[in-house]
SEVEX-306561 format. One line per field, with one value per residue (C-alpha): residue in three letters; z, y, x. Coordinates in nm, 4 decimals. Example, Ala and Ser with C-alpha at 12.3 -4.5 7.8 and 13.67 -1.06 7.14 Angstrom:
<pts>
type: [ala,ser]
w: [0.7800,0.7140]
v: [-0.4500,-0.1060]
u: [1.2300,1.3670]
</pts>
This chain:
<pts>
type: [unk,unk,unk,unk,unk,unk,unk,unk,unk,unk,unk,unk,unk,unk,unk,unk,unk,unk,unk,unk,unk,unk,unk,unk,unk,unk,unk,unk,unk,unk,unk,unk,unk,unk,unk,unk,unk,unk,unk,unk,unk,unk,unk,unk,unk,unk,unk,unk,unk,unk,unk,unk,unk,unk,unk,unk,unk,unk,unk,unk,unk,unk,unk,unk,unk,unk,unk,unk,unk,unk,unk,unk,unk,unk,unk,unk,unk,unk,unk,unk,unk,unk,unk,unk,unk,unk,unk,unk,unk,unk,unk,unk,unk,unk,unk,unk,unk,unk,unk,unk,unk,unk,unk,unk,unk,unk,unk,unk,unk,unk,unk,unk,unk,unk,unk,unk,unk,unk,unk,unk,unk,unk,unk,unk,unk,unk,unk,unk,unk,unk,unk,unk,unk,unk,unk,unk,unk,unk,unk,unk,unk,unk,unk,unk,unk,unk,unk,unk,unk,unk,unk,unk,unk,unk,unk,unk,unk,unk,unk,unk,unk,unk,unk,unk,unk,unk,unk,unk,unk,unk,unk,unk,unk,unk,unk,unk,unk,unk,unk,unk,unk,unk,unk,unk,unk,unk,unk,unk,unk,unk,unk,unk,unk,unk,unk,unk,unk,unk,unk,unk,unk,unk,unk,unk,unk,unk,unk,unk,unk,unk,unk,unk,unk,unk,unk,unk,unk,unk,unk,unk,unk,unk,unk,unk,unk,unk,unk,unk,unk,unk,unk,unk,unk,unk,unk,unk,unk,unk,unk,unk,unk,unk,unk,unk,unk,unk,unk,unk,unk,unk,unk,unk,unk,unk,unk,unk,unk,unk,unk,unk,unk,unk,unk,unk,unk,unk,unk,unk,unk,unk,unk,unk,unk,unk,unk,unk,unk,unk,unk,unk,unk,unk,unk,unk,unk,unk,unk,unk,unk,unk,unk,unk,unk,unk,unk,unk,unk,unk,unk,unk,unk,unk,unk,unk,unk,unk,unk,unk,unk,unk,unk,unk,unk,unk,unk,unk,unk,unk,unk,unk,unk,unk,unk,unk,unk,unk,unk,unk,unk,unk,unk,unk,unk,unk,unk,unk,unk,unk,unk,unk,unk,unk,unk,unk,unk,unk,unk,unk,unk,unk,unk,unk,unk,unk,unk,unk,unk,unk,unk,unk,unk,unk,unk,unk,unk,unk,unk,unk,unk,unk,unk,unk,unk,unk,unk,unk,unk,unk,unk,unk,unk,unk,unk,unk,unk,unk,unk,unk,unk,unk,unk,unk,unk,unk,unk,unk,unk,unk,unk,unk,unk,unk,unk,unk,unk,unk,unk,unk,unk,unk,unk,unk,unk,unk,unk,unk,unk,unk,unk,unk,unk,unk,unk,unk,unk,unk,unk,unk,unk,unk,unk,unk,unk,unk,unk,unk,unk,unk,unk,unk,unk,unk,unk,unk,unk,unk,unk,unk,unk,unk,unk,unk,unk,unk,unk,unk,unk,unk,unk,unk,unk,unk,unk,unk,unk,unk,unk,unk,unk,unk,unk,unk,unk,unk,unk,unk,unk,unk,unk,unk,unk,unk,unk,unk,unk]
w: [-4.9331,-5.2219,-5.1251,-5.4982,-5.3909,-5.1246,-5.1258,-5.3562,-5.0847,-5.3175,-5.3871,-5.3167,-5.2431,-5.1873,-4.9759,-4.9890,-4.7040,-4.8647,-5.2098,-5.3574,-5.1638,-5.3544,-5.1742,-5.2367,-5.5502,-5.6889,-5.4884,-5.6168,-6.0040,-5.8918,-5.7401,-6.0741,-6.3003,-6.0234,-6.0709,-6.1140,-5.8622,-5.7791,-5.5468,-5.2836,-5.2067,-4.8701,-4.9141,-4.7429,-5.0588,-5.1678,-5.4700,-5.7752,-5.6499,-5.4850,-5.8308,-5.9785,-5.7424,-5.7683,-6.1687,-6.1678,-5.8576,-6.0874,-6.3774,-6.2458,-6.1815,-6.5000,-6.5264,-6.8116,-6.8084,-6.9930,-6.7706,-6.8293,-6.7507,-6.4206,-6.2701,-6.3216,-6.1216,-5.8607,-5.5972,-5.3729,-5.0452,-4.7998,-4.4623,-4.1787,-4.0428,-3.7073,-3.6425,-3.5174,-3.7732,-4.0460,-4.0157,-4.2584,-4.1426,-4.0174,-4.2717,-4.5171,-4.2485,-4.2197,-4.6236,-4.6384,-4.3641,-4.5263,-4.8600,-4.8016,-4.8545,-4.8171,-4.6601,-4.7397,-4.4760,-4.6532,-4.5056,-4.2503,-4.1465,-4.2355,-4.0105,-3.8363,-3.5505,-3.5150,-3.4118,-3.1907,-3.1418,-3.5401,-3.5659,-3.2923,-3.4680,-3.8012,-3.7479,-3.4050,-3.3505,-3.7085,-3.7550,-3.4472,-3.6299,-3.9686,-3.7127,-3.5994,-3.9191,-3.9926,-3.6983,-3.8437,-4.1235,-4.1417,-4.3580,-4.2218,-4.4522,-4.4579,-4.2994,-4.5034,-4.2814,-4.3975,-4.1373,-4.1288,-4.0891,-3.8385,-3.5639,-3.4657,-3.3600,-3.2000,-3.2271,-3.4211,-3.4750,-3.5088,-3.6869,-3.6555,-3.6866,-3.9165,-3.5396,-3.3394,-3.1728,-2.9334,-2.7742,-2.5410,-2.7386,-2.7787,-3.0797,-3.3380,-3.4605,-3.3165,-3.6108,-3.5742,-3.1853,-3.3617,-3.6133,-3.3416,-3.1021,-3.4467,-3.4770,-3.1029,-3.2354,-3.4787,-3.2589,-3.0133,-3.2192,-3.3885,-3.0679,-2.8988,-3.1792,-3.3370,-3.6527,-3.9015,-4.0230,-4.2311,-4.1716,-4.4199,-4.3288,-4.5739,-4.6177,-4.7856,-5.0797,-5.3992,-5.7784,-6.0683,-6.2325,-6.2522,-6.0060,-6.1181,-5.9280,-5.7635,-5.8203,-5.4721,-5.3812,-5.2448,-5.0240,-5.2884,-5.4326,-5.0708,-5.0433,-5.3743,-5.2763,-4.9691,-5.1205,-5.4678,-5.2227,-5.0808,-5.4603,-5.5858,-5.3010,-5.1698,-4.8587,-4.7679,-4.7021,-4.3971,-4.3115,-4.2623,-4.0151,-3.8353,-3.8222,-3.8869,-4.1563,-4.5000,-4.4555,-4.1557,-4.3883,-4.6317,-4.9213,-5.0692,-4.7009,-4.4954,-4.2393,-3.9827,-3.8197,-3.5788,-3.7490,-3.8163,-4.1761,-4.1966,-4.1439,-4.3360,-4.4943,-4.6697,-4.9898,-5.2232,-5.5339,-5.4945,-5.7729,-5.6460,-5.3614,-5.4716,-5.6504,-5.3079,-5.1004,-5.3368,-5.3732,-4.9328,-4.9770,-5.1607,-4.9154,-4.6983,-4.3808,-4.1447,-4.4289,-4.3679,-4.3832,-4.2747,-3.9266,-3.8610,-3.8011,-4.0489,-4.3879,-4.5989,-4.4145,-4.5174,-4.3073,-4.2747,-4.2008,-4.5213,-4.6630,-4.7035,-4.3409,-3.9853,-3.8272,-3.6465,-3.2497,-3.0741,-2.7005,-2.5517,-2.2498,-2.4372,-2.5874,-2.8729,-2.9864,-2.9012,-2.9700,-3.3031,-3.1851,-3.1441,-2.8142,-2.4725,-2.2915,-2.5171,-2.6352,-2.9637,-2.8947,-3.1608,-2.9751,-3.1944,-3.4435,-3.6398,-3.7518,-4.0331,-4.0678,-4.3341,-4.3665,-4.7554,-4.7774,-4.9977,-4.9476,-4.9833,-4.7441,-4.8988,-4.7522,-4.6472,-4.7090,-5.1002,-5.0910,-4.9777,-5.2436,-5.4917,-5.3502,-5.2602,-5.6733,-5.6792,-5.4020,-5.5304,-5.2301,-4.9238,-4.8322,-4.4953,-4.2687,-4.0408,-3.6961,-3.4589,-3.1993,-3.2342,-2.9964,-3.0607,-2.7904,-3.0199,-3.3430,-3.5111,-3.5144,-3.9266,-3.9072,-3.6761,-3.9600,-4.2283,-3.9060,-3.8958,-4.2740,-4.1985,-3.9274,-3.9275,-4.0998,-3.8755,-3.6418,-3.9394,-4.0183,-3.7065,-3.8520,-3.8889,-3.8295,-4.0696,-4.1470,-4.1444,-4.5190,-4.3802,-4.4516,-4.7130,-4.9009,-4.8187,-4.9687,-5.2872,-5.3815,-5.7617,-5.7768,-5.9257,-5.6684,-5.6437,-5.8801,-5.6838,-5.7757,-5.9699,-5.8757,-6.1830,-6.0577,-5.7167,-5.9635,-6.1995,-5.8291,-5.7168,-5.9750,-6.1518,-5.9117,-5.8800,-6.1170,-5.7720,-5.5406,-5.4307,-5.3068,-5.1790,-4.9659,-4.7861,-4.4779,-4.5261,-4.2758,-4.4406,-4.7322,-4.6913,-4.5209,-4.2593,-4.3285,-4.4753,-4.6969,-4.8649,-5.1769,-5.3442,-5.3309,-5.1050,-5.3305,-5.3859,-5.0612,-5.3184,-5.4829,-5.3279,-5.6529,-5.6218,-5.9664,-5.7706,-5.7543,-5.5980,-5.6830,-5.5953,-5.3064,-5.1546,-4.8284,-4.8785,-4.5386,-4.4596,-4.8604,-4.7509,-4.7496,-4.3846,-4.1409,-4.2753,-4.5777,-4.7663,-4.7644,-4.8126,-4.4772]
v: [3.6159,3.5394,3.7625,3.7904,3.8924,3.6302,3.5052,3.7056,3.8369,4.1011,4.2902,4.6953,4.7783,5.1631,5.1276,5.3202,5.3629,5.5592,5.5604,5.5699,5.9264,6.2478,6.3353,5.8934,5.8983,6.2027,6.0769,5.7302,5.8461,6.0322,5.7451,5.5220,5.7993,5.8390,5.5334,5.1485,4.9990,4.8091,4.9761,4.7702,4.9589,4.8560,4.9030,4.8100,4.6194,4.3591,4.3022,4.3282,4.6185,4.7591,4.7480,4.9246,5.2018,5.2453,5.2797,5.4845,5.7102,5.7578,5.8392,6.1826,6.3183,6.3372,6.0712,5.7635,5.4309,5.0932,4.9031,4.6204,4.8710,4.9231,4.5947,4.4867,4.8256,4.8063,4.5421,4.6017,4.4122,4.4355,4.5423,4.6308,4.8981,4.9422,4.5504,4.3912,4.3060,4.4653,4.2430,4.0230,3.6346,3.6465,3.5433,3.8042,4.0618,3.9270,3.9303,4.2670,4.4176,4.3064,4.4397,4.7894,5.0101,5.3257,5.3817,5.6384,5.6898,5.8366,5.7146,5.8978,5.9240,6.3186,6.3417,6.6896,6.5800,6.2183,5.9800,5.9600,5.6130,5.5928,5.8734,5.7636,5.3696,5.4926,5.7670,5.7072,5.3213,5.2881,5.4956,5.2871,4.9903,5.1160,5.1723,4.8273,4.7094,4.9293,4.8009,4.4122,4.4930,4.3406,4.6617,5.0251,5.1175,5.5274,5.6760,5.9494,6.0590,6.2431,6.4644,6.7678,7.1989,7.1700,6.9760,7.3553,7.3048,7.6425,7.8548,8.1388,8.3647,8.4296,8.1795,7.8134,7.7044,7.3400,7.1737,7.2969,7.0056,7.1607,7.0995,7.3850,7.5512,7.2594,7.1658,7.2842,6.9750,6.6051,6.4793,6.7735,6.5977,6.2408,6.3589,6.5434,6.2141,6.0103,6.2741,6.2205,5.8697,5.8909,6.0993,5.8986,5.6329,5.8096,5.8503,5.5383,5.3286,5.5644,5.6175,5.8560,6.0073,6.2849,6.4143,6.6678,6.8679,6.9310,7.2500,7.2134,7.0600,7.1248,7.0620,7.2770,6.9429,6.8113,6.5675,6.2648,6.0501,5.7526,5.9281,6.1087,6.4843,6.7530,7.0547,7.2598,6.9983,6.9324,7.2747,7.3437,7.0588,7.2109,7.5256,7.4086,7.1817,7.5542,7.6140,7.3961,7.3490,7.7276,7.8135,7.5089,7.3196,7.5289,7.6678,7.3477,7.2338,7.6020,7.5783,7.9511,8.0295,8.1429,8.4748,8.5962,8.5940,8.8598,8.7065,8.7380,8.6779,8.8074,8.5877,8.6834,8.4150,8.4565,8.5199,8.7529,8.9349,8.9392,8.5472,8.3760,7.9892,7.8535,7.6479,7.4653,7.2663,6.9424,6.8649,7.1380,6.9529,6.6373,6.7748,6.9162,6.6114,6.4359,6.7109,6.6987,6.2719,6.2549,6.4108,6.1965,6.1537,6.4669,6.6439,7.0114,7.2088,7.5218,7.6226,7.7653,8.1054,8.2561,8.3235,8.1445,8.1851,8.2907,8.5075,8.6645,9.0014,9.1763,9.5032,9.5932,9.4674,9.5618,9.3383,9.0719,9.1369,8.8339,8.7760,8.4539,8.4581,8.4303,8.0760,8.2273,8.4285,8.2973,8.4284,8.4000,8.3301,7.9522,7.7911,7.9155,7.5726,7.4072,7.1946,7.2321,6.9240,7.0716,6.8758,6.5309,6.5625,6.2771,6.4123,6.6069,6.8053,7.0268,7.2995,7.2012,7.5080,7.7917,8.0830,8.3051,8.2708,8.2981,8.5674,8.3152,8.6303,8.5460,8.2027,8.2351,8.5186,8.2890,7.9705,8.1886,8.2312,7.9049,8.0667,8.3712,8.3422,8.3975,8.6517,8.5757,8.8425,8.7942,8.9470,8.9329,9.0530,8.7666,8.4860,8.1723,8.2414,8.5556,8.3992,8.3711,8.0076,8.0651,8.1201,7.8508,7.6498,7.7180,7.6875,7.3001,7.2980,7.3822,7.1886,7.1253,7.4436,7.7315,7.7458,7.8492,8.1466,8.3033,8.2047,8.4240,8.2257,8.1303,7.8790,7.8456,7.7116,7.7279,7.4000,7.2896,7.6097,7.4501,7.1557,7.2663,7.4837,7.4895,7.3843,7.6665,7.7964,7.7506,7.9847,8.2678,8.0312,8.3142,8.2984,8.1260,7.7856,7.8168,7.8404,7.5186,7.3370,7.4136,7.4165,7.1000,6.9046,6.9770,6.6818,6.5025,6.7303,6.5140,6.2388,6.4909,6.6660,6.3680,6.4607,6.1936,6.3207,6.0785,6.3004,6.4864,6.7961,6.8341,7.0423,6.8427,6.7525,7.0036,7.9134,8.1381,8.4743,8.7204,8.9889,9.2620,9.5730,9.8066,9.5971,9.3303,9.1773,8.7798,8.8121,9.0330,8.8606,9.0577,9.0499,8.7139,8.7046,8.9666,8.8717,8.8325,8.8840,9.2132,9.2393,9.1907,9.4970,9.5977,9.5510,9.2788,9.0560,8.8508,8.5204,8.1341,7.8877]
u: [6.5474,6.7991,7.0893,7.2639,7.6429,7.6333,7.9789,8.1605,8.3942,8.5493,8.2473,8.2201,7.8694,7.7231,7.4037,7.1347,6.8571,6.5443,6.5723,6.2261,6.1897,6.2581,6.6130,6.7171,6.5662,6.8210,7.0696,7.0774,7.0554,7.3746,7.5367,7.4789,7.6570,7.9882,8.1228,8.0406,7.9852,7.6715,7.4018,7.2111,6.8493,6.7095,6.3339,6.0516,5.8323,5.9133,6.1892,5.9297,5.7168,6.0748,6.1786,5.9527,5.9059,6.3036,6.2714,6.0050,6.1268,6.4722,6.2707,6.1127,6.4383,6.4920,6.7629,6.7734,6.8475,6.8308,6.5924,6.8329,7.1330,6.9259,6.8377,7.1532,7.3308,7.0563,6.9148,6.6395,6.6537,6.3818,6.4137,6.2256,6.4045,6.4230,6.3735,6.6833,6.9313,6.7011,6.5051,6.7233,6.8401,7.2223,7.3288,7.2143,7.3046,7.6577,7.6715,7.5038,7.7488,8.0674,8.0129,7.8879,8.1823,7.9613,7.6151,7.4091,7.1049,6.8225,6.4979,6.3193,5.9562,5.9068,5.5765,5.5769,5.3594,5.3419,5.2788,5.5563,5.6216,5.6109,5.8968,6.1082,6.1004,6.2446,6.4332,6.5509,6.5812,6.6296,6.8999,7.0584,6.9572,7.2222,7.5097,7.4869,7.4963,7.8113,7.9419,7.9202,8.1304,8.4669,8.5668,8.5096,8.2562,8.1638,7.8627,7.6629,7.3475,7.0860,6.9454,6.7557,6.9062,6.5504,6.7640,6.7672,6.4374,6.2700,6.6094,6.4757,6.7143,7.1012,7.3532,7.3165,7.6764,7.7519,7.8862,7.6328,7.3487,7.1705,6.8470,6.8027,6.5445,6.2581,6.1719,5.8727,5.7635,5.8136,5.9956,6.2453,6.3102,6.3510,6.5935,6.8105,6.8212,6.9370,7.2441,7.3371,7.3211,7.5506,7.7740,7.7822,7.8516,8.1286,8.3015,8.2172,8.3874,8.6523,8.5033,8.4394,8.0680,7.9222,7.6332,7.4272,7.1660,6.9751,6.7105,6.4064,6.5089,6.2450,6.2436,6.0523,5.9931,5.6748,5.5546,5.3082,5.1258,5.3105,5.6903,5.7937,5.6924,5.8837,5.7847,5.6328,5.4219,5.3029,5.2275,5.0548,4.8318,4.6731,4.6039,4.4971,4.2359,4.1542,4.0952,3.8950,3.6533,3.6818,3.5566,3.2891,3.5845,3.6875,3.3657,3.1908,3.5201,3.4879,3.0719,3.0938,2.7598,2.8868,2.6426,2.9233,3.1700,3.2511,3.4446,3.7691,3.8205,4.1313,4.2464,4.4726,4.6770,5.0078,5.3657,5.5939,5.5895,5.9842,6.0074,6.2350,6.3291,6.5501,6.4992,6.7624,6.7505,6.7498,6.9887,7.3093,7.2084,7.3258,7.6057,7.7186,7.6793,7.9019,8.1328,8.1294,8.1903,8.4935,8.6832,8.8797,8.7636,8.9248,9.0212,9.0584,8.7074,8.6200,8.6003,8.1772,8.1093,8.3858,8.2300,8.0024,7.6621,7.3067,7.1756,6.8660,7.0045,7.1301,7.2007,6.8210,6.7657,6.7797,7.0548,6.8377,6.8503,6.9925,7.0327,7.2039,6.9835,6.6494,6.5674,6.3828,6.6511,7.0129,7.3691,7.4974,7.8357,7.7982,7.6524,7.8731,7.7158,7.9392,7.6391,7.7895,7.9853,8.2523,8.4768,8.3343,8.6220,8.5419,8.1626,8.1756,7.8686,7.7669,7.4385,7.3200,7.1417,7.0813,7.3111,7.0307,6.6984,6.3594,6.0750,5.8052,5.5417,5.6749,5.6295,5.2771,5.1914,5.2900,5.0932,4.7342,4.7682,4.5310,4.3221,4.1557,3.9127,4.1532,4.3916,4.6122,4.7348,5.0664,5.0316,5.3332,5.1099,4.8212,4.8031,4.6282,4.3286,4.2356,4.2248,3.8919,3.6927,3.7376,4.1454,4.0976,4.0574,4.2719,4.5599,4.4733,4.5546,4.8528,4.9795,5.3278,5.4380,5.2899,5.6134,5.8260,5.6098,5.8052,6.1778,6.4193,6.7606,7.0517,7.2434,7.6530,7.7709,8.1693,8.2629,7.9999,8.1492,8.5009,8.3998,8.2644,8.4888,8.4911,8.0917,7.9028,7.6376,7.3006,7.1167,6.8649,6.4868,6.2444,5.9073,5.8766,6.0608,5.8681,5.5084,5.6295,5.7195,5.3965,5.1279,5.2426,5.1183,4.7868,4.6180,4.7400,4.5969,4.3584,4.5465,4.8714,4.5724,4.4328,4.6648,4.8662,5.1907,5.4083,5.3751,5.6496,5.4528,5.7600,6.0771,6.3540,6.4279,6.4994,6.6042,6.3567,6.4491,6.2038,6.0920,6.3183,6.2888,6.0846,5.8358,5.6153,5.5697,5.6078,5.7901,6.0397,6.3834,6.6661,7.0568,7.2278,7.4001,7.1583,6.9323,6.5750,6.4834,6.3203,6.1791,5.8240,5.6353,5.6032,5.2712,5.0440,5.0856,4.9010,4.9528,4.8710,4.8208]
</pts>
């Protein structure tokens, strides 16, 4: 490999892990209008196809370039990431190490359920694998992780405050367990050597933009591609996989699968998102931020809602006053870490109203009370499509904003997402359907990365948006819903 700065001791480079995703993507367009300096891309192509993929990732978010103007801001190095030393020569390590004046750790395998080996490799040994290389730097260059607001794993209700890491309550998905072990990473790290990081987690971050084939997806695109396969190929398609004959069913068919009807996520635009992150990294390091717990949290009880019941002896639904173990860790002063989350929470019953609109076959019922041995060999079915996201359907935690509000003070705020932006995120992705619905786990089908209003407490209207500021928690109509899986 040709390592272009190689020598030229002076140079200031921002790295960038994970670029060509939809998060790196934004993030490096934003990083080429801050300031000047170059941007090193460690990819995993090789520099022509790397190249490409970078343009045309920074193309569908909307930003412009001169081609020139871009190959000259940009190199692409490749890397194998959780291979010793990158898998670059010394040389280009050494080179590599001592230029990077910021690093930006984007990439992550996004898998919900595995495999496990794959997920711990990248975002586990890989992220280990970026410290070291940190750590070979004769400057102290700054660490900006990406990690996930699902490090909270199976919590399910109360406040999640910004410090708190805390494994007691399992996890819902396997790549939620691999991106907690690469934040102990980095905090251990952090301690270990002294040094400062910042580490953002991130919601599920979305875009009403369309999405093409070949340019990275986001959540709703992910989404709209399993249910606009339910669409197009109706109810063969999970018929044929349950073996229950089409003359048992009566059709528009009501499934009922287990969740609650009041469950709650939390979505954010992608580009505030961005804003915010950059807003949260020109701070100096242990600059004064907001202490969790205070103010400046979304939570999923609101003035339409029944305060949600929390007990600190149950796993499934802890204290909201922080963790008493003190597996918080709050004492790692030197990790910033900020929720980048919408301040208001989105009724998942919504989301799915507005998803099922490609799916005039299939209604879905939440039951509370349903266990998985009850469920019908049909809603069997449609469950498998949607691996990976079925533990969320019983959500109905918040997030702490303290110090990411701290931070971007002066930043507008997010705007409340109509049902309109969640329909453009979803349905203009369906000419690539076909290849988004192959079950490709890679595809971004796992919460991250990553907040459409609930509809409003009197109307269960998908078009329903209530006040900003305003919980949407509690705004589904009460008993069952209908929903997408």
């Amino acid at each position: 490999m040709s390592w272009p700065a190689r020598g030229r001791r002076s140079e200031s480079l921002i790295t960038v892990t994970g670029a060509t995703g939809f998060l790196g993507a934004h993030l490096l367009a934003a990083l080429l209008r801050r300031d000047d300096r170059p941007v090193c891309a460690l990819v995993r192509d090789d520099p022509a196809t790397a190249r490409e993929r970078l343009s045309r990732a920074v193309r569908s978010t909307g930003a412009r370039w001169e081609e020139a103007e871009f190959q000259r801001r940009v190199t692409p190095v490749k890397i194998d990431l959780p291979a010793p030393r990158l898998g670059l020569s010394a040389e280009d390590h050494h080179a590599l190490a001592r230029q990077t004046q910021e690093l930006w750790h984007c990439a992550a395998d996004t898998s919900p359920l595995g495999p496990v080996a794959a997920l711990h490799r990248t975002n586990v040994e890989g992220t280990g694998r970026v410290l070291e290389l940190l750590d070979a730097g004769e400057r102290e260059a700054r660490l900006f992780h990406i990690s996930t607001a699902f490090v909270a794993g199976e919590r399910r209700e109360g406040m999640v405050l910004e410090d708190t890491l805390d494994e007691r309550y399992g996890f819902a998905t396997l790549y939620e367990e691999s991106k907690y072990r690469a934040e102990v990473l980095v905090r251990d790290w952090s301690q270990d050597k002294g040094r400062p990081a910042v580490v953002f987690r991130p919601s599920l971050l979305v875009t009403d933009r369309p999405a093409r084939t070949g340019e990275p997806r986001h959540w709703l695109a992910v989404q709209a591609a399993r249910t606009s396969l339910l669409g197009r190929q109706g109810p063969a398609l999970v018929l044929r996989a349950s073996g229950v004959p089409a003359e048992d069913v009566t059709f528009p068919y009501t499934a009922r699968v287990p969740g609650r009807p009041d469950a709650v996520v939390n979505l954010l635009q992608v580009d505030w998102a961005v804003a915010a992150m950059l807003r949260c990294a020109a701070r100096e390091p242990g600059e004064a931020r907001g202490v969790g717990g205070a103010k400046g949290v979304n939570s999923p009880s609101g003035p339409s809602s029944p305060s949600t019941p929390s007990s600190p002896s149950s796993p499934s639904s802890p204290s909201s006053q922080g963790d008493p173990s003190g597996l918080d860790r709050a004492s790692d002063l030197l990790v910033t870490t900020y929720h980048v989350s919408h301040p208001q929470d989105c009724s998942v019953p919504w989301l799915m109203q507005i998803a099922l609109e490609t799916c005039d076959w299939l209604d879905v019922e939440l039951d509370p009370e349903l266990t998985p041995e009850r469920m019908r060999p049909l809603d069997r079915s449609l469950m498998r499509l949607a691996a990976g996201l079925d533990p969320y359907w019983w959500s109905r935690r918040g997030y702490d904003r303290s110090g990411l509000e701290a931070a971007t003070a002066g930043l507008e705020p997010p705007a409340a997402l109509s049902a309109q932006y969640v329909r453009s995120g979803m349905t203009a992705s369906s000419s690539s359907a076909g290849s988004a619905c192959a079950g490709s786990a890679s595809a971004g089908t796992s919460p991250d990365g990553t907040s459409p209003p609930g509809t409003s407490p009197d109307s269960t209207s998908p078009d329903s948006t209530p006040p900003a500021g305003t919980s949407t928690a509690g705004s589904a109509p009460k008993g069952a819903v209908t929903a997408h899986v």
